[in-house]
C-alpha positions in Angstrom: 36.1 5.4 -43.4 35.5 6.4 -46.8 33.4 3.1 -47.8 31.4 0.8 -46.0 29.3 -1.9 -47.5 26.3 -1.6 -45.3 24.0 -4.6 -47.0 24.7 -7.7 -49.3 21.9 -9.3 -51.1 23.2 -13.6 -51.0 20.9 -13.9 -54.4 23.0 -11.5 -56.4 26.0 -9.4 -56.1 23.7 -6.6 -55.4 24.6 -4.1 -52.0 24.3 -1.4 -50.2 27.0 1.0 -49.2 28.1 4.3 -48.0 30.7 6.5 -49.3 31.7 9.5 -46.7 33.5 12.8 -48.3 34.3 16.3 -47.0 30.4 17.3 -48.3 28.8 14.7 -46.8 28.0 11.1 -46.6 26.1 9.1 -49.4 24.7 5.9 -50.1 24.8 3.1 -53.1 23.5 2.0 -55.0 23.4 5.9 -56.4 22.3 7.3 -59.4 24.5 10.9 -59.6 22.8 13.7 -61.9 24.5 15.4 -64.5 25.8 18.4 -63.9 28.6 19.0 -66.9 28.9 22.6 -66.6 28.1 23.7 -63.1 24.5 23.4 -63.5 22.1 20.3 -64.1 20.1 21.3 -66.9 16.8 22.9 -66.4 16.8 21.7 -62.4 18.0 24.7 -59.6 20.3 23.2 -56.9 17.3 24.2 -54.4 15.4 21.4 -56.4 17.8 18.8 -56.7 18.7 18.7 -52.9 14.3 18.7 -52.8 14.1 15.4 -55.4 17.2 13.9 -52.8 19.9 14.0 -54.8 23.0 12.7 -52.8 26.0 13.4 -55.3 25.9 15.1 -58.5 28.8 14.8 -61.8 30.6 17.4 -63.3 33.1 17.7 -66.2 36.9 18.7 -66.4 37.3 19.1 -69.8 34.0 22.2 -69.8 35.3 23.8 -66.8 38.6 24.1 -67.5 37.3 25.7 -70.7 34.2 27.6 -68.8 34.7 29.3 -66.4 38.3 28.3 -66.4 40.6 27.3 -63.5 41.1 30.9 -62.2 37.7 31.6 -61.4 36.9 28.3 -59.7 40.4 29.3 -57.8 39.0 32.5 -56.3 35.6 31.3 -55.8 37.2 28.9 -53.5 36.1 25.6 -55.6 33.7 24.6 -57.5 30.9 23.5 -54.3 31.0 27.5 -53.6 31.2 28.6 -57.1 27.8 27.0 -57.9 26.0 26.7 -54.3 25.9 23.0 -53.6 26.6 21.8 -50.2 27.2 17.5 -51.3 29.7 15.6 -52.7 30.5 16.3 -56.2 32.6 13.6 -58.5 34.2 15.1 -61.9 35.0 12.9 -64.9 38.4 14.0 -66.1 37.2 14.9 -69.5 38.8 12.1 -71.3 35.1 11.5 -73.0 34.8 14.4 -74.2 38.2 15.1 -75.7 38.1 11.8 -77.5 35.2 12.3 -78.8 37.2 15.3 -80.5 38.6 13.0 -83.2 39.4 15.2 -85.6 40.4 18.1 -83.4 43.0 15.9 -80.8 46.8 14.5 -81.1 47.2 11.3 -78.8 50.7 10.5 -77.3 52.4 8.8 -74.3 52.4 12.3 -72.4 48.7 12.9 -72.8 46.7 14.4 -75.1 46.9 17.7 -77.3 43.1 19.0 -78.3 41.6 22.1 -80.0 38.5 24.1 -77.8 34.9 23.0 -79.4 34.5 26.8 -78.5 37.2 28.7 -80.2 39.4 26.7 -81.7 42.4 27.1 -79.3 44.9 24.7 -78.6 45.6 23.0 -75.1 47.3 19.7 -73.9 45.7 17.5 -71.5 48.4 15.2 -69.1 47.8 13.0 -66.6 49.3 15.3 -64.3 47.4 18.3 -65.3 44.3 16.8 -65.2 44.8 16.0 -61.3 46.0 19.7 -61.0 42.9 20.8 -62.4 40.7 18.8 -60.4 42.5 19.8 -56.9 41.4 23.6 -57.9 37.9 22.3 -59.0 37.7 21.0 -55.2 35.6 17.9 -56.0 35.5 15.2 -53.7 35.9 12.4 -56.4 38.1 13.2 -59.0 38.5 10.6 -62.2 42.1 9.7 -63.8 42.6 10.5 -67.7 41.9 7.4 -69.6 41.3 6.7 -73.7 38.0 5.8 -74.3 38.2 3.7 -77.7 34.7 3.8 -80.8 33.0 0.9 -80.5 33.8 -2.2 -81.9 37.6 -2.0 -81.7 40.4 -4.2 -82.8 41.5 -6.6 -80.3 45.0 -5.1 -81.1 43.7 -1.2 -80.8 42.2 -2.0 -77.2 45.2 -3.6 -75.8 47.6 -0.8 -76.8 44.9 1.7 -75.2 44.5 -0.2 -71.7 48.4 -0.4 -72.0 48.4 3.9 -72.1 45.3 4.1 -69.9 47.4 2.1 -67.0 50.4 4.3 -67.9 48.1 7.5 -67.3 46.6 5.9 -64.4 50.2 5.6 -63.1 51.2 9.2 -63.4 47.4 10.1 -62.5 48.2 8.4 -59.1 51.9 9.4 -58.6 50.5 13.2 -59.0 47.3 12.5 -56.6 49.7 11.3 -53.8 52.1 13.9 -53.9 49.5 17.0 -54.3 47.4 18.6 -51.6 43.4 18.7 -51.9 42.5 22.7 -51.6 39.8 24.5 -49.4 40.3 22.0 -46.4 39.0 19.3 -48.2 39.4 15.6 -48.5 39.5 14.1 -52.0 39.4 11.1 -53.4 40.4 9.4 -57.2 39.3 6.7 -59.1 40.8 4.3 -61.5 39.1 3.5 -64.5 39.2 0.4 -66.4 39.4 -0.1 -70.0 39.6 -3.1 -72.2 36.5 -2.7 -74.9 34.4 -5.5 -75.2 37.4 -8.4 -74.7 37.2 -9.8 -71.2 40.7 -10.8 -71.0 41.8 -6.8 -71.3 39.2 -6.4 -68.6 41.0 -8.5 -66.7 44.4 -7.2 -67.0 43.1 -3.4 -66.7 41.6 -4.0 -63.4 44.2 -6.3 -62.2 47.0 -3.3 -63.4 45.0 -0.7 -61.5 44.2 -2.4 -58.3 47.4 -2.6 -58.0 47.5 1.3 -57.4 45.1 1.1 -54.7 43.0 4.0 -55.8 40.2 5.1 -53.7 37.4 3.2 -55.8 36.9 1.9 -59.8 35.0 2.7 -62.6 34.3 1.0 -66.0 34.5 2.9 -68.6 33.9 2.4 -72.6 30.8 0.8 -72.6 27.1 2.3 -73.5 29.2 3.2 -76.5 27.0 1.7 -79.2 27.8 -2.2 -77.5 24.6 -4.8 -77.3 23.0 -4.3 -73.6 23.9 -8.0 -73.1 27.3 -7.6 -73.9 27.2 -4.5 -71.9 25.8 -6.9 -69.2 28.5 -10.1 -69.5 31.8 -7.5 -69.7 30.2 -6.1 -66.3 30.1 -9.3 -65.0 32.9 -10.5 -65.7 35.4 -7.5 -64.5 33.5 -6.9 -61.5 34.7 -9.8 -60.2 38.3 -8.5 -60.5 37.4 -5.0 -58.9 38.2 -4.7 -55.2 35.3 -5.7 -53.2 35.9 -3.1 -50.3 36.0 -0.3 -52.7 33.3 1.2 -54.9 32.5 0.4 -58.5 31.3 2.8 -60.7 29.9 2.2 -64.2 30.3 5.5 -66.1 27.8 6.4 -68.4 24.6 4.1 -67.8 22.1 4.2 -68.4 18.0 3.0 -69.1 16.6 2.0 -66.1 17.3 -1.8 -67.0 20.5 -0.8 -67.3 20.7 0.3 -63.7 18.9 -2.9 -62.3 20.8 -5.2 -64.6 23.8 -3.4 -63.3 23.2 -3.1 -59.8 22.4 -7.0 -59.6 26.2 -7.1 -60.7 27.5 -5.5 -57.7 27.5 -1.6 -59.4 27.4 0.6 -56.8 27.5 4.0 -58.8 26.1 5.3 -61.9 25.7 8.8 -63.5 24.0 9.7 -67.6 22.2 12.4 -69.3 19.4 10.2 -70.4 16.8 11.6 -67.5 17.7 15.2 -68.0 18.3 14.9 -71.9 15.0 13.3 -72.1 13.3 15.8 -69.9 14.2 18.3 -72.8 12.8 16.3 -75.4 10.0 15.8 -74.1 10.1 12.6 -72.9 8.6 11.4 -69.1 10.0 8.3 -67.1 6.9 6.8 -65.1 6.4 3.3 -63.9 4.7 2.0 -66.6 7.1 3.1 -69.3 7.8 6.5 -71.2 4.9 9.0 -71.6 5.6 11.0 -74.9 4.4 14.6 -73.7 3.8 15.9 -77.3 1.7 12.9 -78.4 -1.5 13.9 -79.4 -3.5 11.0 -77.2 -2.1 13.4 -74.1 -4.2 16.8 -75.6 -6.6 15.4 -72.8 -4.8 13.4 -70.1 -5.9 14.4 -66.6 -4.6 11.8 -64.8 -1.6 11.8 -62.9 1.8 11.4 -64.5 3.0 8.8 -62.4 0.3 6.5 -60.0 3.8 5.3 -57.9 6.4 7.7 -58.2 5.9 11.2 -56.6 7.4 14.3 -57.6 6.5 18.1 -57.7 5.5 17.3 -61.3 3.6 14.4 -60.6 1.8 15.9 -57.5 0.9 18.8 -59.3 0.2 18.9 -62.8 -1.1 16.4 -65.9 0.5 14.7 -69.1 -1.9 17.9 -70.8 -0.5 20.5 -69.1 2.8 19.5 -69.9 1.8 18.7 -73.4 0.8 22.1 -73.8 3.9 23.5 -72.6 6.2 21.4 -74.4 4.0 22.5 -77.5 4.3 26.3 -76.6 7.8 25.9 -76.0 7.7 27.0 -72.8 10.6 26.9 -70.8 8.9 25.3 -67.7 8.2 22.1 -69.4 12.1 20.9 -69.5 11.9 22.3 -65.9 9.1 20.1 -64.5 9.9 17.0 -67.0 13.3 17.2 -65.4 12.3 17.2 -61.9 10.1 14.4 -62.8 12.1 12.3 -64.7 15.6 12.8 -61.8 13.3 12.3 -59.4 12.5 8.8 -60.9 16.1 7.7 -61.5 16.6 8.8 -57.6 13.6 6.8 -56.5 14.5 3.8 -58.5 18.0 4.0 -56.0 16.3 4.4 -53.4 14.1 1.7 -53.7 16.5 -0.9 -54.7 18.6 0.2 -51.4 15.6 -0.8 -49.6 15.2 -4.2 -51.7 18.8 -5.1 -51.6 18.5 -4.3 -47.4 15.6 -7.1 -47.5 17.3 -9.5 -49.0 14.6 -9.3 -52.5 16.4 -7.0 -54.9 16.0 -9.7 -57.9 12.7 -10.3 -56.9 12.0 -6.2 -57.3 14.1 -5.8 -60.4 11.4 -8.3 -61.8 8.2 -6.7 -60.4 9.6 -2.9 -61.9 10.5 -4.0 -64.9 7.6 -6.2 -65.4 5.5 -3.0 -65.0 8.1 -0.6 -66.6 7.9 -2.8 -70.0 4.0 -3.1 -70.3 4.5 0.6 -71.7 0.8 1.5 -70.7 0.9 5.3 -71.9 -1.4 7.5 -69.3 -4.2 8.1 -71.0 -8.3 8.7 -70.7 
């Protein structure tokens, strides 16, 4: 069985599950690293099975464009190509081409775009987004969908869930009459569009439950919206999403995000924010973010994080990374990162285990009570 829902919390919509694929089983709620281009930044694949990671993302639109589809053909897929042994889900690329708004030509067939890289031309369909994504070889692929600016006009966002279903329609046509590669299973989700207006919401889930796909995302949000209306369009759609089927937010997000998110009954989340962070400097811990380059840190011995152990934590102090960040080492995005995914994973983790006790709202509240005092580590 693909998915199972293992736990259900009766003071929220908050559960556990677990999703089985070709590269292994998983379980939600799950937070899946960032891995756009084959790699997660600064973090080795050794190190991210070491921090737990369970599933990472990847991205159709960069590896069609790097490496391209020929090498991840004779490299057998795209688990070989870069060494990892778990599941891998790839977002179909629709993001990023749309974010391409003055390099990309919408129409009822798909999509025609010009290479951030060189300038060259290619088309994006439905159809040949599945066909890349069977020679990728992940074990979640996502359908082509428009993601809109935020705020849109009611009008806009209805004529866009009306081509997103179409897409979704020839994403799922292509899905059942293709073979996966490599002897592997694989899997595609839907993704539901609408902006901000609940009754598109509505009609985009309804449309592409219809399809039956293998589980759901929402997409377009963390696009600029107001976390709470963020928040009430979750709500409000998940209760149109298939219960026995996984729901994946796309894009999201803070760690209240996540908890806000998960109470909801979001079982699956990915975003740069840790690793992005990480770069920049910037260290998750328990009782808020630690700014590595502030100058209050020049002589901060104490640990990074008193609750949340990692290499990073275990090992080194908010100086030494200071220092490295100010040197502009390379190690310091390294160990910030394995720090800061490391958080996001524990977070997971530790709702799973609240959500399995029946307490999860009671645990969002204790975190983020502690999370928001924002006590910087310091002498």
């Amino acid at each position: 069985m693909f998915f199972k829902v293992l736990s259900q919390d009766s003071n929220c919509k908050a559960r556990v599950s677990e999703i089985t694929t070709s590269h292994g089983t998983f379980q939600t709620p799950v937070f899946m690293p960032v891995g756009t281009q084959a790699t997660v930044k600064a973090i080795e694949q050794r190190e991210l099975d070491d921090i737990g990671a369970q599933i990472i993302l990847s991205n159709t639109y960069h590896l069609y464009l790097r490496p391209g589809v020929e090498v991840l053909n004779k490299a057998g897929g795209l688990h070989k190509f870069m060494n990892w042994n778990k599941p891998i889900l790839t977002d179909s690329g629709g993001f990023q081409v749309f974010s391409l708004s003055a390099l990309r030509k919408i129409s009822a067939d798909g999509v025609e775009f010009k290479s951030h890289l060189d300038g060259s031309y290619h088309f994006f369909s439905p159809e040949k987004v599945i066909q890349i994504q069977r020679i990728i070889g992940s074990d979640i692929m996502m359908v082509l969908d428009e993601c809109l600016e935020n705020p849109a006009a009611f009008e806009k966002a209805e004529d866009s869930v009306k081509l997103t279903t179409n897409w979704a329609k020839k994403s799922r046509n292509e899905f059942l009459n293709s073979e996966a590669l490599y002897g592997n299973s694989q899997y595609q989700f839907g993704i539901i569009q609408g902006s901000t207006f609940n009754e598109l919401r509505k009609q985009s889930a309804l449309d592409l439950a219809e399809m039956d796909f293998d589980g759901y995302a929402i997409g377009g949000l963390a696009v600029g919206e107001e976390n709470n209306v963020m928040y009430d369009v979750v709500e409000y759609t998940v209760d149109f999403m298939p219960i026995d089927k996984p729901r994946y937010l796309m894009g999201v997000g803070t760690p209240q995000d996540l908890l806000n998110s998960i109470e909801r009954g979001i079982d699956m989340f990915d975003c740069v924010m840790p690793t992005r962070n990480a770069r920049n400097a910037t260290i998750f811990t328990s009782r808020g973010k630690l700014r590595a380059r502030n100058l209050e840190n020049k002589f901060n011995f104490n640990k990074i994080d008193d609750e949340v152990e990692s290499y990073t934590s275990l090992n080194f102090t908010p100086a030494y990374l200071r220092h490295l960040f100010m040197c502009d080492e390379m190690l310091a995005a390294q160990l910030a990162t394995i720090h800061n995914l490391r958080f996001y994973l524990n977070l997971m983790e530790r709702s799973r285990m609240a959500i399995k006790q029946n307490r999860f709202l009671e645990f969002k509240k204790e975190f983020l009570d502690k999370y928001n005092s924002n006590i910087n580590l310091k002498n």
